[in-house]
N, C-alpha and C positions, 0 to 999 in steps of 0.2 A: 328235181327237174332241171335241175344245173347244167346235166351232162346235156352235149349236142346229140346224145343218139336220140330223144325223143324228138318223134315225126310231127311236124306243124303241118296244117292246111290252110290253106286260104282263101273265102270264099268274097267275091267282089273286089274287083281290082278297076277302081274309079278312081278321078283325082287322087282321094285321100286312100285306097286301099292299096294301090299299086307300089306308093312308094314307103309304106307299112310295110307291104308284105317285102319289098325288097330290102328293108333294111333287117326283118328276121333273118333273111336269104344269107344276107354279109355278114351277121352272127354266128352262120355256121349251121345254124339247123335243118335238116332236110326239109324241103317244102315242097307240098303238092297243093298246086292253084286252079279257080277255075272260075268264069266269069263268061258274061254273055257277050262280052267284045272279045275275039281271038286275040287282036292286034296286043291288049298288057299280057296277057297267057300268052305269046309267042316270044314276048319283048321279055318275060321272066325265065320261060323257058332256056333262052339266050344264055342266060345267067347263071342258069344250075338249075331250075324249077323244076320238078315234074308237075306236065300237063293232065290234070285229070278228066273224065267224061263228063264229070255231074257231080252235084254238091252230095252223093251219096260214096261217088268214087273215092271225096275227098274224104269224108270219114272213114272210108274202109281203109284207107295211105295213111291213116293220121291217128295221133295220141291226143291232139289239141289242135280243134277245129276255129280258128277265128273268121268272122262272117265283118263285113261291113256294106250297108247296103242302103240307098237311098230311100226307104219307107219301111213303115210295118207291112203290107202285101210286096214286099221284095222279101223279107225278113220272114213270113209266113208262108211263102211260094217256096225260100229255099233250105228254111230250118223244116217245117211242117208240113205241107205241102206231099202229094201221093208218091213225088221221089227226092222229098226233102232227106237233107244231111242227117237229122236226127234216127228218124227209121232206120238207121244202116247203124246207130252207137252201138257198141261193146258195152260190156261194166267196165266202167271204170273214164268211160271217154270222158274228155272237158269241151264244151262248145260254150267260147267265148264273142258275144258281139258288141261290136263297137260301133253300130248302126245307133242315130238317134230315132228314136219311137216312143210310143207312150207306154206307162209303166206295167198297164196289163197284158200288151202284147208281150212283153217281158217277162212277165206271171206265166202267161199258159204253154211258152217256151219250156219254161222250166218245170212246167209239172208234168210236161211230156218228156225231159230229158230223163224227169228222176226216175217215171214209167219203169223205164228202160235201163235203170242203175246206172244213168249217168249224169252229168251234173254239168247246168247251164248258168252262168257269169250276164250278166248287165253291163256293160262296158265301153259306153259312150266317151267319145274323146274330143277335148274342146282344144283348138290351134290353128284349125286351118291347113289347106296345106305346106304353108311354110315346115308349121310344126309334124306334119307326117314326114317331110322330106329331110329336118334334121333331127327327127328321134326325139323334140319336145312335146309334145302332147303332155295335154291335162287327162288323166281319166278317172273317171268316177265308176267304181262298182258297186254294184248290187247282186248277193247270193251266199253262200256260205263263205266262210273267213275262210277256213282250211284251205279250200278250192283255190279260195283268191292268193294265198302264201305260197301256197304249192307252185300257182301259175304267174309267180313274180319274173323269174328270169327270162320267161319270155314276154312277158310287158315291158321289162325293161328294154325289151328291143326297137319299143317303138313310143314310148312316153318317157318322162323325166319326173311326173309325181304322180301319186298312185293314192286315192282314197278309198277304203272297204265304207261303207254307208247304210250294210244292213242286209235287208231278205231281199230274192228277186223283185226286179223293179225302181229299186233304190235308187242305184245308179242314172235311170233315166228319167224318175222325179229330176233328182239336181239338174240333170243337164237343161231337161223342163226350165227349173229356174231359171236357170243362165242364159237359156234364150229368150224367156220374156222382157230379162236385164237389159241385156244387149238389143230387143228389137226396139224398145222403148228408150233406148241411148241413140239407137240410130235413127230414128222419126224424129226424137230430139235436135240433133244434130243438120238433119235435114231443113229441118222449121226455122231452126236458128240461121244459118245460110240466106233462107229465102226472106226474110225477114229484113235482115241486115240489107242484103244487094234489091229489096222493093225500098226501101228507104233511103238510097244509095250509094251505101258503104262502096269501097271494094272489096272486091269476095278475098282476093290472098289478103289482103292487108286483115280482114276481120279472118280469117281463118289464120293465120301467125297470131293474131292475138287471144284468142279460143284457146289456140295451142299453148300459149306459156300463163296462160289465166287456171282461174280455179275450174275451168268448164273443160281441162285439158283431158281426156281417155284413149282409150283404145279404139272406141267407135270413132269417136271424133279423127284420130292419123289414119283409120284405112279408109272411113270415109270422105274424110275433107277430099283429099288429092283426087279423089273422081270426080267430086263434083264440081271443083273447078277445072277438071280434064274435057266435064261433059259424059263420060262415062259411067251410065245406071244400067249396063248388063247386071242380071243376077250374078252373083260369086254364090249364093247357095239358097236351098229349100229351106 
């Protein structure tokens, strides 16, 4: 899978998929994309993309189908689904997602891929978009080993470390974890804040000190600076 003549698809082009799939784009791989906003499918297209009809086009364009999608029914509507992506596999296709979901939607993915002699990847990516936009991502898979070696050099298009973890589903066990980590650093982090400034710290003065203390993380630098900004938009689901 070295060579750029194999055909990528790309299904979900959202914050984090668009600039995924743009960076397979600058790799050199043919890409057909498709997503329910026109506006990233127009802005890719720009770029060298081909635009396809529907997550079924994009398998019929494609050797290796990557899906990123905001829920399991986004993930079940456009892998499974009456004109889901997988219905349209060959033998031999790869349909990899990088949607976080839980690990049975993951499971019945892939036992409808293998139906159909093809074979479905687990492939949750933890980063953010910083990390879709320079090609860091963490990702954790879950499905056969082979599959996964086979379909390294185009992960490496859009991650920087790569773990196999086992049978479908794997992959989004861990991530599972890492969100319960991180939600329970961020309720952390929030408590501690309000805590300190009801007592009447100051917020930067105790959030510098948080930061070069043993309480120092990850949650702690992307959350602090909002919440002394005043900004609690969601950044994600």
């Amino acid at each position: 899978m070295g060579g750029k003549g194999i055909r990528v698809g790309f299904i979900g082009l959202s914050r984090m998929g668009k600039p995924m799939a743009n960076n397979i784009l600058k790799a050199g791989y043919p890409l057909a994309v498709h997503s329910r906003s026109l506006g990233p499918v127009e802005e890719l297209k720009g770029l060298g993309a081909t635009a396809a009809g529907g997550p079924q086009a994009v398998t019929r364009a494609s050797d290796v189908v990557l899906t990123c999608l905001p829920g399991p029914a986004d993930v079940e509507q456009a892998l499974l689904g009456p004109r889901g992506a997988v219905a349209a596999a060959r033998p031999g296709c790869l349909f990899i997602d990088h949607s976080t979901v839980d690990p049975e939607t993951s499971r019945r993915v892939a036992r409808e891929a293998e139906s159909r002699q093809a074979v479905f990847l687990d492939a949750p990516v933890s980063g953010g978009v910083s990390g879709a936009e320079e090609t860091d991502l963490i990702i954790m898979v879950g499905g056969p080993r082979e599959a996964f070696e086979h379909c390294l050099p185009v992960l490496k298009c859009v991650g920087r470390r790569f773990y196999h973890l086992g049978p479908a589903g794997s992959g989004n066990m861990a991530k599972l974890c890492n969100q319960v980590t991180i939600g329970v650093a961020y309720a952390a982090v929030a408590e501690a804040m309000v805590l300190g400034v009801k007592a009447g710290l100051d917020p930067e003065a105790l959030f510098e000190i948080l930061s070069v203390s043993s309480a120092r993380s990850r949650s702690l630098e992307q959350a602090g600076p909002m919440i002394l900004d005043g900004r609690f938009e969601t950044t994600f689901s």
